[in-house]
C-alpha positions in Angstrom: -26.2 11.7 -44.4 -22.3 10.8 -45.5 -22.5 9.4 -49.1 -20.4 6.7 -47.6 -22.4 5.7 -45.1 -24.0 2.5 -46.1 -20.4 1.0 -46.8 -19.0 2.0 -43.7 -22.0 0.5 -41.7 -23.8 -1.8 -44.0 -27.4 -0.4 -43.0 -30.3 -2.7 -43.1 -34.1 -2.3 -43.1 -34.6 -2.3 -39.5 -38.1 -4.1 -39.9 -36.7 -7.1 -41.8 -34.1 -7.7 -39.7 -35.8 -7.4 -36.3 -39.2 -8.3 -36.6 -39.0 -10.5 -39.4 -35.7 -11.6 -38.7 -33.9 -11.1 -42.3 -31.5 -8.9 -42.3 -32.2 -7.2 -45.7 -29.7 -4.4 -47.1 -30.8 -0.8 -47.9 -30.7 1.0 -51.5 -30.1 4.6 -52.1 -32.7 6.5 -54.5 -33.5 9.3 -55.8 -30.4 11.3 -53.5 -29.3 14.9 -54.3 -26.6 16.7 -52.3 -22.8 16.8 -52.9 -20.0 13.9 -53.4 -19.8 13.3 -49.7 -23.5 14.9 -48.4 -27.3 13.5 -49.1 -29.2 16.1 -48.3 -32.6 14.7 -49.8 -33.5 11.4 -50.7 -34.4 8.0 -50.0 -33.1 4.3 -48.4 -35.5 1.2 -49.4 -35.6 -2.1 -48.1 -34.0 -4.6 -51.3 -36.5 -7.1 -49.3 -39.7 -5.6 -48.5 -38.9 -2.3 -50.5 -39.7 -0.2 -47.3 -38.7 3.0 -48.1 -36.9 5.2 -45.6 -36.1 9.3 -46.3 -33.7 11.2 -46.1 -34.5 14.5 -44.7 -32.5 17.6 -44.3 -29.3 15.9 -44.4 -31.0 13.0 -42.0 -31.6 9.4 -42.4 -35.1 8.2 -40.8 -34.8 4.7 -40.4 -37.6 4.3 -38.2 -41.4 3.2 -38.5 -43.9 5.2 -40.4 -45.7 7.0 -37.6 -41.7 8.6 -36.5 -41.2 9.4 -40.8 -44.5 11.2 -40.5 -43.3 12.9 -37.3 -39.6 13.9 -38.7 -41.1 15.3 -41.6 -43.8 17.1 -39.9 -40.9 18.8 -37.4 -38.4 19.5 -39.4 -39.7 23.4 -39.8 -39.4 23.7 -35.9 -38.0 27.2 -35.6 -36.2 26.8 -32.6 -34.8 23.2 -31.7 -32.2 24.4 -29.9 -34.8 26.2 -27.3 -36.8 23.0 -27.1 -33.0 20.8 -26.6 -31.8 23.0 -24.0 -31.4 21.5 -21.1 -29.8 18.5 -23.0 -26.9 20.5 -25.0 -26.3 21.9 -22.1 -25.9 18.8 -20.1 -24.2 17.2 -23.0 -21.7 20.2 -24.2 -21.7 22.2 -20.9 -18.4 21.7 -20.1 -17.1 22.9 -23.3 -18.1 26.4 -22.3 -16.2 29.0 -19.6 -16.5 28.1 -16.0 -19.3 29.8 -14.4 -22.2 28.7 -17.1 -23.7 26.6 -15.2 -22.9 23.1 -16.2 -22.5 19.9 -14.0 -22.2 16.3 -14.4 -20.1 14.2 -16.4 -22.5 11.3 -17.3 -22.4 12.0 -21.7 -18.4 12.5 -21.1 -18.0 9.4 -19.2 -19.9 7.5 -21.5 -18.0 8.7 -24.9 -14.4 7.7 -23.1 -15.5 4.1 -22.5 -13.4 1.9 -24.2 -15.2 1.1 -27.8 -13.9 -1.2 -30.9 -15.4 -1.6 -34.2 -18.5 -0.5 -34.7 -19.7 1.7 -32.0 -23.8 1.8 -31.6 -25.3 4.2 -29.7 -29.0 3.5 -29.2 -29.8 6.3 -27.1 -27.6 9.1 -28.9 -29.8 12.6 -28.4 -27.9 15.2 -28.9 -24.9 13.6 -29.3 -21.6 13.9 -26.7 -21.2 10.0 -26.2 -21.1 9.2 -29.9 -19.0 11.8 -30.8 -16.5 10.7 -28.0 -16.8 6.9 -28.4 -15.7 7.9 -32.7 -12.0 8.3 -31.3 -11.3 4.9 -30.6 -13.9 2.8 -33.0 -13.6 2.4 -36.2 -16.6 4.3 -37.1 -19.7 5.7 -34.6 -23.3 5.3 -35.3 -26.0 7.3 -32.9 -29.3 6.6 -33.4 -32.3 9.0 -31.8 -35.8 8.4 -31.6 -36.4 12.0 -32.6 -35.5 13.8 -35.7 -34.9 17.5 -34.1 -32.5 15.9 -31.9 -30.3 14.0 -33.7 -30.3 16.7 -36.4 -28.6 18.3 -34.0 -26.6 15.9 -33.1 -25.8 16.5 -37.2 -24.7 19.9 -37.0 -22.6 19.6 -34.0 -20.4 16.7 -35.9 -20.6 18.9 -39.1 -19.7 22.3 -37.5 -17.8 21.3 -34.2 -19.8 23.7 -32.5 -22.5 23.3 -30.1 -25.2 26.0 -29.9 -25.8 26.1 -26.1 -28.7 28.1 -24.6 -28.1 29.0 -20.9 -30.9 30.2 -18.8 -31.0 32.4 -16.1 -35.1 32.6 -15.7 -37.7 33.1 -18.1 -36.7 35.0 -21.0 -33.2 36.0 -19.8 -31.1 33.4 -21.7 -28.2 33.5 -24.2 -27.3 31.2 -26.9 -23.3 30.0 -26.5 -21.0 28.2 -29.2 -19.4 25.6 -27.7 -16.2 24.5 -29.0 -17.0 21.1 -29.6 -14.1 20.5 -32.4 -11.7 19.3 -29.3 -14.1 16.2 -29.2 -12.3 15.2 -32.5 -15.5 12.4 -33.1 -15.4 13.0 -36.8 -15.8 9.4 -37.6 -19.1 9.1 -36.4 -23.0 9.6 -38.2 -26.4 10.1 -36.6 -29.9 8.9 -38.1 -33.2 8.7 -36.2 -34.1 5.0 -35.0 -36.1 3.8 -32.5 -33.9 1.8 -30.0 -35.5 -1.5 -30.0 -35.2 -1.6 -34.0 -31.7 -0.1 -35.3 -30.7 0.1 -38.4 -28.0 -2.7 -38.6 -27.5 -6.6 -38.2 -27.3 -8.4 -35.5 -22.9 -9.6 -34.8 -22.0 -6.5 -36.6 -21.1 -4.3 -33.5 -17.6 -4.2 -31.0 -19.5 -1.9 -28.5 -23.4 -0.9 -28.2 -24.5 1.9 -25.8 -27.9 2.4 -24.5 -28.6 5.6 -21.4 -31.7 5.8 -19.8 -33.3 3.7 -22.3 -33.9 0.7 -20.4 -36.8 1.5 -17.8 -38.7 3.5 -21.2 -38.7 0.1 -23.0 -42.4 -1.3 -22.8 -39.8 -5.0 -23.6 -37.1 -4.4 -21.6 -35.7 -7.6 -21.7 -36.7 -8.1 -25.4 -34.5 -4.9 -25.8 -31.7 -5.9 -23.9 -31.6 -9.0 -25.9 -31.4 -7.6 -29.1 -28.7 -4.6 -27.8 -27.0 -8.2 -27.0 -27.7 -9.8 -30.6 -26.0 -6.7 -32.1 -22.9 -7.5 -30.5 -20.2 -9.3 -32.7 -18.3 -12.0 -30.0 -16.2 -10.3 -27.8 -17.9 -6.9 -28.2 -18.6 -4.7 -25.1 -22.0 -3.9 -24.2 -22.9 -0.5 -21.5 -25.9 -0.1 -20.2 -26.6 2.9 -18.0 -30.0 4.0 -16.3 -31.3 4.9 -13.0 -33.6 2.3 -12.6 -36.7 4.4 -12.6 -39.7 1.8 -13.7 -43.1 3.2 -14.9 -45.9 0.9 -15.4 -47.1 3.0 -18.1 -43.8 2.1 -19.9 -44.1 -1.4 -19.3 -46.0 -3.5 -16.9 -44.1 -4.7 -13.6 -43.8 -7.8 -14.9 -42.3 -7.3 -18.0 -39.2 -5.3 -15.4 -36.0 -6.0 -14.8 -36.2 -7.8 -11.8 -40.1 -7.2 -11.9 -40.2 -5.1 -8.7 -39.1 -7.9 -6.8 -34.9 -8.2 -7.7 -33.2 -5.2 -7.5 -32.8 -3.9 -11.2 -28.8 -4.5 -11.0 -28.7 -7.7 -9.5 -31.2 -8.7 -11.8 -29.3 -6.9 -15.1 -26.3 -8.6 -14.3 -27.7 -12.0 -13.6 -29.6 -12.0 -16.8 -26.0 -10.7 -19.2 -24.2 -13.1 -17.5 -26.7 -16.1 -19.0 -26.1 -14.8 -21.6 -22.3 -15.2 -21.6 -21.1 -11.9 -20.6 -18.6 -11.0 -18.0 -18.9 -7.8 -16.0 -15.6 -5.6 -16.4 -16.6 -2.1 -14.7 -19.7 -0.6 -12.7 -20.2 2.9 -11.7 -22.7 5.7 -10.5 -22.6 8.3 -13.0 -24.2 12.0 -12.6 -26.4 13.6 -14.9 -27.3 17.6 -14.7 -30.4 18.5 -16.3 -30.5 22.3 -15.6 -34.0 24.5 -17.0 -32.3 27.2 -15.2 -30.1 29.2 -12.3 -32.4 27.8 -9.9 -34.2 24.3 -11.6 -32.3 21.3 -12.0 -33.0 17.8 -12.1 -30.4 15.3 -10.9 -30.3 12.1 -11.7 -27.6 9.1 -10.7 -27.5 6.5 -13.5 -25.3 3.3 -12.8 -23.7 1.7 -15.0 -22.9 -2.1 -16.2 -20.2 -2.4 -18.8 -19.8 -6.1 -19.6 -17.8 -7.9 -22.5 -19.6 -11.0 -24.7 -18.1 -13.8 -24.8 -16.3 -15.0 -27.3 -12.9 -13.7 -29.5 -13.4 -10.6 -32.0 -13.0 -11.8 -35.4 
């Protein structure tokens, strides 16, 4: 975790401020590391004195059954294995023509137009965040799991990508993508869960949430707090394929509940919310297992701007 990172964001207990709603500031304890690194260490709650660890270089500002599962993974011998098909859909283009890669959904989402504080609720490994750090003033990605957005860590740290590209079975290689071009320095990833991140609502100029909506078992409660985050003015994108599961979330509780169509019902419910929609588009994600296996997926996506003037 930057030693800097709780001034550059302002971090708060994400169970104060969301389910409690008191936004309630984070200390550092007990760190170890260098000047500008915690490696080890923990974040409590100045409110509830929730405390939150840092592990392997990664903040886990999540509920206690994802602490237990971060620190119960973070021996995982092989994450890049298990990540695959996601570097490779994120980073693939980095690498020489030929390996495989398609789609442009994580590179369209970093070059969106961000301001301020960029959040990305649905960060994984780490393309969009990385890209959207060039034009905020600073980047946060949060991911749900801690082998991902680790990561996510060393890809910001190292500007290399370890990329595994499969042919079939065992007959794979491992590529370093030159991911330094992305120049998303500015940026930091900790593990949150999406419906609770780590910072106050009005403190964000752009929030970000991919194929998160449809896995919310709130989705509207979730869209209304990536809404809260938002400072006036602020730009809110919002990408899926509008693929509902009832065993995410009952059909009632969906946009639209099975009855609207998802967008018409997304945009409906922004806009009574006072935001304006400035740009839709169908996006394409690649998610290739191997030579012969992918899965393909068409996301759209809503971009909309809050009312209001930026302070």
């Amino acid at each position: 975790m930057r030693a800097d990172l709780l001034e550059r964001v302002l971090l708060v207990c994400p169970s104060c401020t969301w389910k409690r709603g008191t936004p309630a500031s984070l200390r550092l304890e007990n760190a170890s590391g260098t000047s500008t690194e915690v490696e080890t260490g923990s974040l409590r709650c100045v409110r509830c004195s929730e405390s939150y660890p840092i592990v392997q270089g990664v903040a886990v500002l999540a509920s206690a059954g994802h602490r237990r599962v971060a620190q119960e993974t973070a021996e995982v011998e092989d994450p890049v294995r298990l990540a695959g098909p996601h570097l490779l859909a994120h980073y693939g283009d980095l690498l020489p023509p030929g390996s495989g890669a398609a789609g442009d959904f994580w590179q369209r989402l970093g070059d969106l137009p961000a301001t301020g504080l960029a959040v990305d609720l649905s960060a994984s490994v780490g393309r969009a965040t990385l890209g959207l750090a060039r034009k905020a003033a600073f980047a946060l990605g949060c991911e749900s799991s801690f082998l991902t957005a680790r990561l996510a860590r060393q890809v910001l740290r190292t500007g290399r990508a370890p990329v595994r590209v499969v042919e079939e079975g065992s007959f794979a290689t491992t590529v370093d993508a030159d991911a330094s071009s992305l120049g998303g320095t500015n940026a930091e990833f900790v593990v949150a869960e999406p419906d609770l991140p780590p910072v106050a609502p009005g403190r964000a100029g752009f929030v970000l949430a991919a194929n998160l909506l449809e896995r919310q078992g709130d989705p509207e409660g979730f869209l209304r707090r990536a809404h809260e985050l938002l400072a006036p003015g602020g730009s809110l994108a919002v990408a899926s394929p509008y693929t509902w599961w009832e065993e995410h979330a009952p059909r009632a509780a969906w946009i639209g509940r099975g009855e609207e169509r998802t967008r018409d019902a997304l945009v409906a419910l922004l806009e009574g919310w006072g935001h304006e929609v400035v740009e839709e588009a169908d996006l394409l994600l690649v998610l290739r297992e191997h030579s012969r296996l992918e899965q393909v997926v068409r996301p759209h996506l809503v971009l909309t701007r809050k009312s209001g003037t930026a302070p």
